[in-house]
N, C-alpha and C positions, 0 to 999 in steps of 0.2 A: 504493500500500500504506500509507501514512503516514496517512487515517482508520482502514483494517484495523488496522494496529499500538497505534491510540490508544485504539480500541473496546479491542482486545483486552487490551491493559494496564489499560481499567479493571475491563475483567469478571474478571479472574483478579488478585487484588492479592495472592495467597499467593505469585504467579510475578515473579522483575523483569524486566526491561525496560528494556534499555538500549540505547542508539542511538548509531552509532558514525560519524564522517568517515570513509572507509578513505585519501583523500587526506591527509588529516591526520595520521591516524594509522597508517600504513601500515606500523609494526613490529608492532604489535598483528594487523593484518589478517595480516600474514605469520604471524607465530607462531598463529592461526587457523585458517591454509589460505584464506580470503576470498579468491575471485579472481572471482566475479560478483556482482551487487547488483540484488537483495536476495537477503542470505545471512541465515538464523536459525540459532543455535545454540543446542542445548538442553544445559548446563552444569551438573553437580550435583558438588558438590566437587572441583572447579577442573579438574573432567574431560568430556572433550564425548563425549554420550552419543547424542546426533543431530544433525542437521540439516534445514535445508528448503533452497533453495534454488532463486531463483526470487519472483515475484510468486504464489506458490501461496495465496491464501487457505485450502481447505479442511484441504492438508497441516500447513498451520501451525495452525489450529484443532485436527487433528488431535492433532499433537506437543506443543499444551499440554493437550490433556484428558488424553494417554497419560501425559505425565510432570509436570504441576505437581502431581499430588499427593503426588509421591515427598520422603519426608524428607532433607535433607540431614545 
């Protein structure tokens, strides 16, 4: 997934993209719910509004056409 993720952060620069350790960072992942990898979370005012879950290409294509263009 990690060219998926690289494409896809450059095609949608309105959306971020962030990449996380969960080994590393593993309070974050908790306070996420992260318990498989790859996990995406679609986040708009520090509220999580979806997910993917899964090496899903399409889903995640999906959840950024559905939600990058929402304002925060």
């Amino acid at each position: 997934m990690g060219p998926v993720y690289k494409s896809l952060s450059e095609q949608h620069r309105n959306v971020i993209f962030l990449k996380l350790d969960i080994d590393q960072q593993s309070n974050i992942a908790r306070r996420w719910n992260v318990s498989s990898v790859p996990t995406f979370s679609c986040v708009i005012n520090g509220k999580e509004i979806d997910k993917v879950v899964g090496a899903d290409k399409t889903g995640l294509e999906r959840k950024i056409a559905e939600h990058g263009s929402r304002k925060q």
